[in-house]
Every structure is written in structure tokens, then in C-alpha cells.
C-alpha positions in Angstrom: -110.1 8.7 -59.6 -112.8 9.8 -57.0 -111.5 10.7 -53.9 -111.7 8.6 -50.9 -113.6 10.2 -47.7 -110.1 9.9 -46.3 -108.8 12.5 -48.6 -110.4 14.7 -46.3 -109.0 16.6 -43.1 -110.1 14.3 -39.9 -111.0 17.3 -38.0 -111.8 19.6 -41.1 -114.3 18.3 -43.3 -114.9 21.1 -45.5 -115.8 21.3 -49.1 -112.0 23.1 -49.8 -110.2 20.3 -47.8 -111.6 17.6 -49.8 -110.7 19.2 -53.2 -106.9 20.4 -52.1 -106.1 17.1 -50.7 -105.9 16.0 -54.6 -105.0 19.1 -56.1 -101.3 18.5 -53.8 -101.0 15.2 -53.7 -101.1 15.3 -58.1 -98.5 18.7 -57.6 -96.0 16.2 -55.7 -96.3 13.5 -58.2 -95.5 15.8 -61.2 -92.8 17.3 -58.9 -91.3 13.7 -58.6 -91.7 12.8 -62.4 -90.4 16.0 -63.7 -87.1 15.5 -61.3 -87.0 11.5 -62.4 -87.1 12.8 -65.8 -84.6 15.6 -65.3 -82.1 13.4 -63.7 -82.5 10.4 -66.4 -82.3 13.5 -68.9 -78.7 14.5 -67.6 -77.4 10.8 -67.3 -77.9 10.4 -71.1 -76.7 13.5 -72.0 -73.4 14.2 -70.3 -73.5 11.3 -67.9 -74.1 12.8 -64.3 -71.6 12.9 -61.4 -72.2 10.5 -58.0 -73.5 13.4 -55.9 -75.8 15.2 -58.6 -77.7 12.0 -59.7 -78.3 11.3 -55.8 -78.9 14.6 -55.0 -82.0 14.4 -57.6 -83.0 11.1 -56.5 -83.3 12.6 -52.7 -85.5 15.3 -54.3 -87.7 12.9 -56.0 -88.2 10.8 -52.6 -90.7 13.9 -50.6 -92.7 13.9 -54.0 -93.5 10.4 -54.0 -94.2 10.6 -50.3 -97.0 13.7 -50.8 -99.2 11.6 -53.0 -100.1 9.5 -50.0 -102.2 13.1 -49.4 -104.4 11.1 -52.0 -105.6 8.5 -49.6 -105.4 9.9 -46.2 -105.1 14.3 -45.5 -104.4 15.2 -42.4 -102.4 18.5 -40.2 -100.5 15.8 -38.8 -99.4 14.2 -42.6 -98.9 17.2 -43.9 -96.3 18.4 -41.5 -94.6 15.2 -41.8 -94.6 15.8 -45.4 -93.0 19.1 -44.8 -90.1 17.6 -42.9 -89.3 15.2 -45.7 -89.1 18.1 -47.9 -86.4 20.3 -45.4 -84.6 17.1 -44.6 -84.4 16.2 -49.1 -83.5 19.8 -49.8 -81.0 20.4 -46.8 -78.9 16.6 -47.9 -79.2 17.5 -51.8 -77.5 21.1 -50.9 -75.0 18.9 -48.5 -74.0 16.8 -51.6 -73.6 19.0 -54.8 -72.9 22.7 -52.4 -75.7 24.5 -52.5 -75.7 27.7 -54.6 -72.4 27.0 -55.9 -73.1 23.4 -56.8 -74.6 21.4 -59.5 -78.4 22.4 -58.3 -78.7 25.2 -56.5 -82.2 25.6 -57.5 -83.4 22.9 -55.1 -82.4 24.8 -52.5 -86.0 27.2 -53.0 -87.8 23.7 -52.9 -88.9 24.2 -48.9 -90.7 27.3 -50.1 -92.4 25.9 -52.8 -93.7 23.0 -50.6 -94.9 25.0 -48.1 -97.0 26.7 -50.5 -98.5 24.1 -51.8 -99.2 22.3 -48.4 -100.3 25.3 -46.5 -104.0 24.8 -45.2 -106.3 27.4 -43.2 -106.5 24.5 -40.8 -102.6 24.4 -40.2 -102.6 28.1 -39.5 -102.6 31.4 -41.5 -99.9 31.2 -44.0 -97.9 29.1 -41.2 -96.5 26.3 -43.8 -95.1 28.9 -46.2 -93.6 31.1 -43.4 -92.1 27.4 -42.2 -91.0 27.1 -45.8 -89.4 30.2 -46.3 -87.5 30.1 -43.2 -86.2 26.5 -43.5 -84.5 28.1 -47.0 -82.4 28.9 -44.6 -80.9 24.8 -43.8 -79.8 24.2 -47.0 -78.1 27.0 -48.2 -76.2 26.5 -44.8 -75.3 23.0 -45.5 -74.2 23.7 -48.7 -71.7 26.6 -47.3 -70.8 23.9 -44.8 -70.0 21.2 -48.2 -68.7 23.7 -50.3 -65.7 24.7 -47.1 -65.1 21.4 -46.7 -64.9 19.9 -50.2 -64.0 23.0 -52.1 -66.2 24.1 -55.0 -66.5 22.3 -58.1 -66.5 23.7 -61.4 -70.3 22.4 -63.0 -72.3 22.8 -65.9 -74.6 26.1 -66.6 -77.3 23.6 -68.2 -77.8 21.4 -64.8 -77.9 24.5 -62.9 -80.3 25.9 -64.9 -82.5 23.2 -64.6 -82.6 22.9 -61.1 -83.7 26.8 -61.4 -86.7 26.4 -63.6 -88.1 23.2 -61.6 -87.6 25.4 -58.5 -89.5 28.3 -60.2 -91.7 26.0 -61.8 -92.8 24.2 -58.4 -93.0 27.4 -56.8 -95.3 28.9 -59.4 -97.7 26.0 -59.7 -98.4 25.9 -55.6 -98.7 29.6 -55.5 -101.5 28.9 -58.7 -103.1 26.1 -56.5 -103.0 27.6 -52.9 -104.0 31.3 -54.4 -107.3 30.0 -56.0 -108.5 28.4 -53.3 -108.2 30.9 -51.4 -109.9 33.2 -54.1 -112.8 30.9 -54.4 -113.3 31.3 -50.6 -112.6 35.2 -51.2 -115.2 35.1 -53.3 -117.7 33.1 -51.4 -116.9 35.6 -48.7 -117.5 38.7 -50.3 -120.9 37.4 -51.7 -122.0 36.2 -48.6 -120.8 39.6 -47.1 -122.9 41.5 -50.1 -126.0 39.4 -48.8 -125.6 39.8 -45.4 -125.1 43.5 -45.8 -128.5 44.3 -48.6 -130.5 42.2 -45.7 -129.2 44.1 -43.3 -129.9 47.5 -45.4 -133.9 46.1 -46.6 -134.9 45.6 -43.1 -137.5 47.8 -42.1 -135.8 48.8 -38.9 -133.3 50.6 -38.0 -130.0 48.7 -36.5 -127.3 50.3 -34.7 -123.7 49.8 -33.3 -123.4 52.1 -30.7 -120.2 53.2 -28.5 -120.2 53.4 -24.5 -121.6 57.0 -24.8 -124.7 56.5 -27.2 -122.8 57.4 -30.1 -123.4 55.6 -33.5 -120.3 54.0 -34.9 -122.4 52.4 -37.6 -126.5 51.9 -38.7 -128.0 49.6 -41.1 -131.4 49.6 -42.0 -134.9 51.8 -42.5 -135.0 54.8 -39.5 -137.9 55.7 -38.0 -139.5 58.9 -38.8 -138.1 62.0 -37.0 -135.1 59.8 -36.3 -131.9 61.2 -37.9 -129.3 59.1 -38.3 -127.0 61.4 -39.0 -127.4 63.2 -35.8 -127.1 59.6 -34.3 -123.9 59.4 -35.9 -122.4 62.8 -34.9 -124.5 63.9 -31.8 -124.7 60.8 -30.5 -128.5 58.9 -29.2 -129.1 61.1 -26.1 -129.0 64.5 -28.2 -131.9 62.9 -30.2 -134.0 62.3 -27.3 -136.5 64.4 -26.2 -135.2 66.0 -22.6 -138.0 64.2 -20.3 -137.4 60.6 -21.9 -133.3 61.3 -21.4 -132.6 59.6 -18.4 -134.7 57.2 -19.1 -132.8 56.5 -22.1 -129.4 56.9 -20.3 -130.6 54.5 -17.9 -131.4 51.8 -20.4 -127.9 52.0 -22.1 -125.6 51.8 -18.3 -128.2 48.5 -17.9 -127.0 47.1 -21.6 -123.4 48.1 -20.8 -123.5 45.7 -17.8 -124.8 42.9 -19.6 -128.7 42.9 -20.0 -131.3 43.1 -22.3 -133.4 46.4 -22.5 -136.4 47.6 -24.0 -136.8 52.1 -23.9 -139.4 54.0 -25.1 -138.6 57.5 -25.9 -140.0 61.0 -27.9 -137.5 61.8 -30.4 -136.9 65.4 -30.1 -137.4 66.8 -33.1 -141.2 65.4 -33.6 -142.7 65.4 -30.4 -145.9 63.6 -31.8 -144.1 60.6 -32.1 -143.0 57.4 -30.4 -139.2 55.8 -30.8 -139.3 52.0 -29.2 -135.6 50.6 -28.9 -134.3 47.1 -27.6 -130.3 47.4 -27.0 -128.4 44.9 -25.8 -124.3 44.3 -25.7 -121.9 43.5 -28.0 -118.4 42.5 -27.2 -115.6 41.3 -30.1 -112.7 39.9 -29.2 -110.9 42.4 -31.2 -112.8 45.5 -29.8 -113.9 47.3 -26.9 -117.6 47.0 -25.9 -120.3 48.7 -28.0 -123.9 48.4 -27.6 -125.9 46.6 -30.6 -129.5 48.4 -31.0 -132.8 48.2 -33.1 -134.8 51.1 -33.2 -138.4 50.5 -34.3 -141.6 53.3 -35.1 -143.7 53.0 -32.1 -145.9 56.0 -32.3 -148.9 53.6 -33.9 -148.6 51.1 -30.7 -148.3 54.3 -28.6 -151.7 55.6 -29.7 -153.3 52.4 -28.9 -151.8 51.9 -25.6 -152.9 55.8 -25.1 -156.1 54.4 -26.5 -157.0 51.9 -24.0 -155.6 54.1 -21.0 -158.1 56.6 -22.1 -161.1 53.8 -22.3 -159.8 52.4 -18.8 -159.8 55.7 -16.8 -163.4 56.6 -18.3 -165.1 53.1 -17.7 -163.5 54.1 -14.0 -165.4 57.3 -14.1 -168.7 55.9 -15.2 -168.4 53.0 -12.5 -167.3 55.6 -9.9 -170.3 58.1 -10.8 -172.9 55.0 -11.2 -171.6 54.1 -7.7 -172.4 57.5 -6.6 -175.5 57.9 -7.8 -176.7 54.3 -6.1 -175.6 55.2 -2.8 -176.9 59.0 -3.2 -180.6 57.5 -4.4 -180.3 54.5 -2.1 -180.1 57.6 0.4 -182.8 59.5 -1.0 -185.2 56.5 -1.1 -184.5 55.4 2.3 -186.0 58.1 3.7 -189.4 57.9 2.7 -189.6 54.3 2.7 -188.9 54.1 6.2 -191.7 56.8 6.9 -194.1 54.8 4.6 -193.0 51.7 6.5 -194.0 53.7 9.7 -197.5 54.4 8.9 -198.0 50.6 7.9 -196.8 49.4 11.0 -199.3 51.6 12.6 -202.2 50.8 10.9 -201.6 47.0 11.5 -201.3 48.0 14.7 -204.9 49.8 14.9 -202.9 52.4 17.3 -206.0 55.0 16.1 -208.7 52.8 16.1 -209.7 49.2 14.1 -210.1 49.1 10.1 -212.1 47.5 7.8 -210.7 44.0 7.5 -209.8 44.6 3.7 -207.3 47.6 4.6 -206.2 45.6 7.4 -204.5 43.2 4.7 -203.8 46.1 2.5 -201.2 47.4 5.2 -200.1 43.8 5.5 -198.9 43.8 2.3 -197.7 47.5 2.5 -195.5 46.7 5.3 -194.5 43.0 3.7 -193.7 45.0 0.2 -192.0 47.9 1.9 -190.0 45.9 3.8 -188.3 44.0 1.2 -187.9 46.4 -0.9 -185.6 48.3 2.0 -183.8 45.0 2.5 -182.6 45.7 -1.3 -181.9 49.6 -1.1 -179.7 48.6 2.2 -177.8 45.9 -0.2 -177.9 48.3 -2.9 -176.0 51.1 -0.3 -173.9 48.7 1.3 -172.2 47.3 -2.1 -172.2 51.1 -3.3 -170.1 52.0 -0.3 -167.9 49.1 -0.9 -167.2 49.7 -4.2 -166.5 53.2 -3.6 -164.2 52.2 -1.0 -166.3 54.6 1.7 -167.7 51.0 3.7 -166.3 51.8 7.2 -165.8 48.2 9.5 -166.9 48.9 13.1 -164.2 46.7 14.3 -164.7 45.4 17.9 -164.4 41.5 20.1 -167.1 40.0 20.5 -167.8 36.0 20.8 -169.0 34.9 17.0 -171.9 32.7 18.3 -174.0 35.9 19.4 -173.8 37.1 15.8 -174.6 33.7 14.1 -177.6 32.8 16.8 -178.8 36.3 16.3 -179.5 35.9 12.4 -180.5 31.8 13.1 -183.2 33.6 15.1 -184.2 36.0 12.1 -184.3 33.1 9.6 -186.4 30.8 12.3 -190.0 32.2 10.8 -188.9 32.2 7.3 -188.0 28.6 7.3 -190.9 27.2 9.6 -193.6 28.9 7.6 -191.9 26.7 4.4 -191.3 23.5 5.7 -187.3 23.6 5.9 -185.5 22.1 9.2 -183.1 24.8 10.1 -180.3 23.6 12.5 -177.1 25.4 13.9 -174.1 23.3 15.1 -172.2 26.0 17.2 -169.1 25.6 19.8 -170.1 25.2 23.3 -167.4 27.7 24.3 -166.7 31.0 23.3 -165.4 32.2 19.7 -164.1 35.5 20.6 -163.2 36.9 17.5 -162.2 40.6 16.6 -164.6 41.7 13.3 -167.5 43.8 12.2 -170.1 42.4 14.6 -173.3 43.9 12.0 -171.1 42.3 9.0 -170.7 39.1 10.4 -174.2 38.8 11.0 -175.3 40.5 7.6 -172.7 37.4 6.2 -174.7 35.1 8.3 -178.0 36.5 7.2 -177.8 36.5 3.9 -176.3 33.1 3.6 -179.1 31.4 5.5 -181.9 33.6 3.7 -180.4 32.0 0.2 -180.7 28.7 1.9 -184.2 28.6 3.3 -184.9 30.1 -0.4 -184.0 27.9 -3.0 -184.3 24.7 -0.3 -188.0 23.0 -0.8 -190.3 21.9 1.6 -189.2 18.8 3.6 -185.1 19.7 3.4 -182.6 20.9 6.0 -180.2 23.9 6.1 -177.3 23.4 8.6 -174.9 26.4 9.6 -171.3 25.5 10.8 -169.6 27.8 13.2 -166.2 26.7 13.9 -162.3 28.3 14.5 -159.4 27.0 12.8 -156.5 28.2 14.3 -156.3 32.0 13.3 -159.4 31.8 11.0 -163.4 31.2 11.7 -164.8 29.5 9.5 -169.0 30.0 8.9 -170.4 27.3 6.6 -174.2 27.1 5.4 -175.0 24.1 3.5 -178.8 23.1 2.3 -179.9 20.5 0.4 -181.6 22.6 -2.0 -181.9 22.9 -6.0 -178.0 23.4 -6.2 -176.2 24.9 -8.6 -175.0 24.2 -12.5 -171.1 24.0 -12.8 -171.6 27.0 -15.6 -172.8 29.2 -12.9 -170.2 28.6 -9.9 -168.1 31.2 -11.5 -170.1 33.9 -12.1 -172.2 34.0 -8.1 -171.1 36.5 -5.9 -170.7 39.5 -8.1 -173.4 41.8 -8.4 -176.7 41.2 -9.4 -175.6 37.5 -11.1 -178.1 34.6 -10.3 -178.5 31.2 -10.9 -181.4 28.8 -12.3 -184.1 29.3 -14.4 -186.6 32.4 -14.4 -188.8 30.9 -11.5 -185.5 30.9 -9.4 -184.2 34.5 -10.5 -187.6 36.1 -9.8 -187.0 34.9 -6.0 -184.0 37.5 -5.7 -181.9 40.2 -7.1 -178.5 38.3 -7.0 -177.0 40.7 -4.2 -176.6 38.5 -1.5 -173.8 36.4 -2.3 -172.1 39.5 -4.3 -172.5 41.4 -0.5 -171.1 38.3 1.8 -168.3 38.1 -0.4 -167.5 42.0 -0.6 -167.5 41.8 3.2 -165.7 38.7 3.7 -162.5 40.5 1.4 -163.2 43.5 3.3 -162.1 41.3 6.2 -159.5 39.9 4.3 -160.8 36.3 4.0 -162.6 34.6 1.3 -166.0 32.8 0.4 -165.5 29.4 -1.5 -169.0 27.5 -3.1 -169.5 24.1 -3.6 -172.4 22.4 -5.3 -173.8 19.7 -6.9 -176.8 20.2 -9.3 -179.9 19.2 -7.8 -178.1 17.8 -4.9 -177.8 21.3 -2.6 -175.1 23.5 -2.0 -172.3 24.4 0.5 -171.1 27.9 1.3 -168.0 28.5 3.2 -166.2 31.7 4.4 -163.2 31.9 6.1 -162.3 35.2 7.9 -158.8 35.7 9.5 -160.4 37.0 12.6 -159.6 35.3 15.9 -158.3 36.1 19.0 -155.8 34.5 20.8 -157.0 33.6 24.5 -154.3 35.4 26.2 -155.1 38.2 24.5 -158.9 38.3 24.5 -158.5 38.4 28.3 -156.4 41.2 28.1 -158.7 43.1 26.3 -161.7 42.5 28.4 -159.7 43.4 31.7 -158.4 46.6 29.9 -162.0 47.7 28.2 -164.5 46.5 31.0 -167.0 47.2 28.3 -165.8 46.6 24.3 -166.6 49.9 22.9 -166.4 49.5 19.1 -163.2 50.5 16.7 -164.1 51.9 13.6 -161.9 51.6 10.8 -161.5 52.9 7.7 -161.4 50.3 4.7 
């Protein structure tokens, strides 16, 4: 007969549950037929006494009851199953006395059930404990029968009997309880053998580590120049190169209290290597609290992370010396340009007497040439200074419009001579701000002079002064070329441009890279919007103001506003 899904434990569904369920219910019903049998054995034979033949009868009742374990198995049924034995064997010893009666074997019966009914999910060995101790009831009620009926002389054979089935019953539930629980021996000591070649064929190294560093036990592959017999006498601090100790110490009071940690240390024997370990805690209920580890080789991942600080604090020397040697040449070239821009101005001048009209427009284009090609070296020293962090701010309050109509002014030729409307929508009151008055009209400058640029004949460029609570915003919009969406991201570093060749060969792609270097420098920032042949907005917004109050304060206090230099 298959067994119904009810054979199995309600709360227990386990592969053992559903085969025991049968295995006892089948030992109760042999138990019941072998006692049936016994007792219509005796009644042919000799012809049994009252109390003998319902003494047997009693025994056979808890046997028929266990096969119901067939169709339903349960804690609950099995207990109950239990009691009927203890009640059946106490009221059998009641009738025929116990030991000194007809069938003093019964009397073992509440062992023998317990054996058999016992279940992992009832308790350790709880049924059989139950069974021996309830032994106990009817060897008592049979003192009590035999004291009050006196004893009765019966037959060796009967007594005998009762023995064997008792034996018997007890012997086949020790055979069916103790195989189960050697198959899931078994199935534990295999998965135990798995668990521990895994644990031994890993390629790291995994440790169970006391309070103090000590090893208690490793599994695993160690790293090189890692002994784990030194982490299992000397403990994991003794291993550790001295430096790396507290760092190491550190990392295990941090996994003690409950967290996570990753330690890289120089084991002490092989200073040429790398030891990376992740601990972590581990607390059984049984035990006090340890530290579970994995120690790893990571002297390959060392040299690469030395790798790239070695290729990081290089690039930083070649950036730092190329800096250098821009702002010492930017320097150096100064110098004579200015002198060459000098004599240029002074022959278009005719300070020493006219020139030929041909050399007049030589020293046009001498002076035009030299002058734009000074505009660069300035940019070139200005972003050199920046980058090398040696730009000094002049810091000083001042009223923003001055700045802004001062470069307006500059750009005024530049965009009449091409055809570009050039308009400047400033506050009618003051903007007093507290900046680099040069830088905010460089910003300015160089903003506008983009513009007016890439902005063809017939358009307008609009500049936007205006204060936003702490901040001044500058804006200069056009409605130039614009810009491609691919390009946004790269403008304002040095020397990037956008458009084809005809637009690149206008500039040198330091304009933008200098308003926004400034502009951080002031701690603000420069934002670009744009729209491919539509124009182009630039915005910078510089936390800069000054509060009225306190503008006034600083005019009555400085009569004249003598400028702050600062160091950036």
C-alpha cells in the first residue's frame, strides 16, 4: 500500500517521517497479532484464567490503535499512542501481578513502544526516556495486585511468553528506530566529508580565530609566506609585519563588535608580499565568540595598485613641470613682444617722421599680429598660474556694472566693424559685489569676444548683469552658429573648440577653459546652453555679493577700497 500524504508529520515533512510513519504503524500490528495469537494459543492449550486472557486482550488494544500511524502521523498521535500503551501495560500488570503474575513480560512493553515511536521531531530520545520511566507504573500496580490478592502460583510457559514478545517488541523497535537514525548518520557524515574536501580545495585560506587572533582551526590553501602553523600557535598578530600590526589589531576589535572588515597587511616573514583578509564574527550558541576569516594572496593586486600610484604621481609631475615651463616661456616671451609691440605703435604713430605708405601698413599688421598673439601668452600664463595653483585673486568691492561696461566698451569696435548689435541690459542701481575686479572683467571679456566671433553679420549679442540673492549672475547669449550637443561637454577645458576647421582657426579654445577656471576660483560655476545653429547662452554664477548693510560699512571704514589680495 502506498502511503497517503497524511502518513506524514503535519509540521515535519521530511523524507524519514514519511517512511517511519509505516515502518511503526506495521510494528504495532504484528505486536497485536502476535499477542491475539499468543492468547488464542494458551486458551487451546491449557485453557487461560479470567485475568490472563484479559490481560492479553488489553495488550492487543494499543497495537491496533498504532496502525492508525498508517493514515494520519502526527507528535500529537503519537503521544496519544504512547498513553494507550502505559495505560494497557499498567491494567494488564493490575490484573495477573506484575512480575509475579502470569505475564510479567508485558510489563517492558512501555519501553519497547517508546522505541519504536520515538521521532527527532518529538525530542532527542524523549519517547524512550518516557518509556523507560513509565516501566515504572506497572511494576507498581502489580506490587499493589499482588498485596492485595496474594500471589498466584502460574505456569513457567505463559511467563515465558510474555518474556520473548517483550524482548521480541523491544528488539524489533530498537532495529527500526536505530536504522533510521543510521541512514541519517550516514547522510550526515557524507555531507560532512563534502562540506569539509570543499572547504580543504578552496584556494584560500579560511580561519576560525579566538578573541586574541589566535587560530582555533584553518581550512583551505594559505597564502605564501603565511604559516599556518604559527597562526595556530603564535596567534595572527605575531605573523604580521610590525608597521601593519595595529592596523591589523584594529580590524579584529571592529569584527569583535559586530562588523565586517577588510585589512591589508605584510606578512612578516616575506616582506615582498601582500596578505588581504576579510574577518567578520561568528557566534554559536554553544560557544563563545570567535572571529571567522579568509585570507587571500594580495601581493599581485598590490603591485598594480602600486602600479597605478606610480603612473598617477608621474602624469602629476609632467603636468606640474609642463605648467611650469608655460608660465616660465609665457614670461620669457612677454618681454620682447611688448618691446616689439612698442616700436609698432611708434611707427604708426610717425613719432620720428612719416613712412612710406607700404611700411605704414606693414606696422599695422605688426601691431594687429603682435597684439593677438600677447592676448594668447596672457591666457596661456593666466591658466598656467591657475593650474599650478600660484593665480592670486586681488579681492576688493567694487559695483559689478564698472567691470561689465568696461569690457562692453572693449568689444564695441570689434562688433561694429562686423555687423553684430551688441546690447547690455544692466541694473540701474549698484551691484556692489566683493571679487577680482580684473577677473570679472577678463570673464566678461572673453565671453563677449566668443560672441561677436562665431555670431554673423546681421545678429545680436546681449549680456545680462543681474544679482540673485547672494550670487551675480553674468549671462552672454548670441544668436550665432551654436553649438553640437557632442561638444557641450568638452568647452571650457583647455584648448577644446567647437565647429568645423573654419571655426577652430578663429581661436585657440582658451577663452571659455579661462572664464571657467576663474569663475571656480571664485567658487561659482559657468553653465552652457545651446542649440545648433540657433546661438548660444553662457551663464556664470559667482557667490559674490554684498549685503547693503554691509557694503556701507565698508565704504565708511575704507574711504577708498584698497584691494585684498588673496592667496588661491
Amino acid at each position: 500500500m502506498k502511503p497517503d500524504a497524511h502518513a506524514r508529520f503535519e509540521d515535519d515533512p521530511t523524507h524519514d517521517a514519511a517512511l517511519g510513519a509505516p515502518l511503526v504503524a506495521l510494528w504495532h500490528a504484528i505486536w497485536a497479532v502476535a499477542v491475539a495469537l499468543t492468547a488464542l494459543a494458551a486458551q487451546m492449550m491449557d485453557g487461560l484464567k479470567d485475568a490472563p486472557l484479559a490481560a492479553l486482550l488489553l495488550m492487543a488494544f494499543p497495537g491496533v490503535f498504532g496502525v492508525v500511524l498508517m493514515v494520519r502521523d502526527s507528535v500529537g498521535l503519537r503521544l496519544a499512542v504512547m498513553g494507550g500503551w502505559i495505560l494497557a501495560a499498567t491494567a494488564s500488570a493490575g490484573l495477573t501481578g506484575g512480575v509475579t503474575g502470569a505475564l510479567p513480560g508485558l510489563i517492558l512493553t512501555p519501553l519497547a513502544a517508546g522505541i519504536a515511536l520515538d521521532h527527532a521531531r518529538v525530542g532527542a530520545d524523549r519517547l524512550t526516556s518516557v518509556g523507560a520511566l513509565a516501566v515504572a507504573l506497572p511494576l507498581l500496580a502489580g506490587l499493589i495486585s499482588t498485596w492485595l490478592n496474594g500471589a498466584e502460583a502460574q505456569g513457567p510457559l505463559l511467563a515465558a511468553v510474555s518474556g520473548l514478545l517483550a524482548m521480541g517488541a523491544i528488539i524489533a523497535a530498537m532495529r527500526l528506530t536505530w536504522s533510521a537514525r543510521q541512514r541519517r548518520l550516514d547522510e550526515a557524515e557524507g555531507q560532512a566529508a563534502r562540506i569539509a574536501a570543499l572547504l580543504e580545495d578552496q584556494p584560500a585560506l579560511t580561519l576560525l580565530l579566538d578573541p586574541s587572533g589566535r587560530a582555533v582551526a584553518t581550512w583551505g590553501t594559505p597564502p605564501p609566506a603565511l604559516s599556518v602553523l604559527a597562526l595556530t600557535e603564535q596567534g595572527l598578530i605575531s605573523a604580521v609585519h610590525a608597521p601593519d600590526r595595529p592596523a591589523v589589531s584594529a580590524a579584529l576589535a571592529r569584527a569583535l563588535s559586530g562588523q565586517s572588515v577588510e585589512v591589508q597587511f605584510t606578512p612578516r616573514i616575506a616582506l615582498d608580499r601582500r596578505v588581504v583578509m576579510i574577518l567578520g564574527p561568528f557566534q554559536h550558541e554553544t560557544d563563545r565568540p570567535r572571529l571567522i576569516a579568509q585570507a587571500f594572496d594580495g601581493t599581485a593586486q598590490f603591485a598594480r595598485e602600486l602600479g597605478l600610484e606610480t603612473a598617477r604621481v608621474e602624469a602629476e609631475a609632467q603636468s606640474a613641470g609642463k605648467t611650469r615651463f608655460l608660465a616660465n616661456m609665457s614670461h620669457e616671451l612677454r618681454t620682447p613682444l611688448n618691446a616689439v609691440l612698442g616700436f609698432a605703435d611708434i611707427m604708426r604713430q610717425k613719432l620720428f617722421g612719416p613712412l612710406p605708405e607700404r611700411y605704414a601698413g606693414y606696422a599695422d599688421a605688426i601691431h594687429q599680429a603682435g597684439g593677438h598673439l600677447l592676448d594668447l601668452i596672457n591666457d596661456v600664463l593666466d591658466l598656467s598660474k591657475i593650474e599650478a595653483e600660484r593665480y592670486q585673486l586681488a579681492m576688493e568691492t567694487f559695483d559689478a556694472r564698472d567691470a561689465v561696461s568696461a569690457a562692453v566698451a572693449l568689444v564695441r569696435l570689434q562688433a561694429d566693424d562686423k555687423g553684430v548689435e551688441l546690447a547690455a541690459v544692466l541694473p540701474s542701481e549698484p551691484i556692489k559685489v566683493r571679487a577680482d575686479a580684473r577677473a570679472l572683467k577678463q570673464m566678461a571679456l572673453n565671453l563677449l569676444s566668443n560672441a561677436v566671433k562665431f555670431t554673423p553679420a546681421g545678429g545680436s549679442v546681449t549680456i545680462t548683469l543681474d544679482a540673485d540673492g547672494p550670487d551675480l549672475d553674468l549671462a552672454v547669449s548670441d544668436t550665432g552658429v551654436g553649438i553640437a550637443p557632442q561638444d557641450l561637454q568638452r568647452l571650457g577645458r583647455p584648448f577644446e573648440q567647437a565647429g568645423g576647421a573654419d571655426q577652430k582657426a578663429q581661436g585657440t579654445g582658451l577663452g571659455l577653459s579661462l572664464v571657467r577656471s576663474l569663475t571656480e576660483l571664485h567658487g561659482g560655476r559657468m553653465t552652457i546652453d545651446s542649440t545648433l545653429g540657433e546661438g548660444a547662452a553662457v551663464m556664470i554664477r559667482l557667490p559674490v555679493m554684498v549685503a547693503g548693510e554691509e557694503a556701507r560699512e565698508t565704504e565708511e571704514a575704507t574711504g577708498n577700497m584698497c584691494p585684498v589680495t588673496a592667496e588661491v
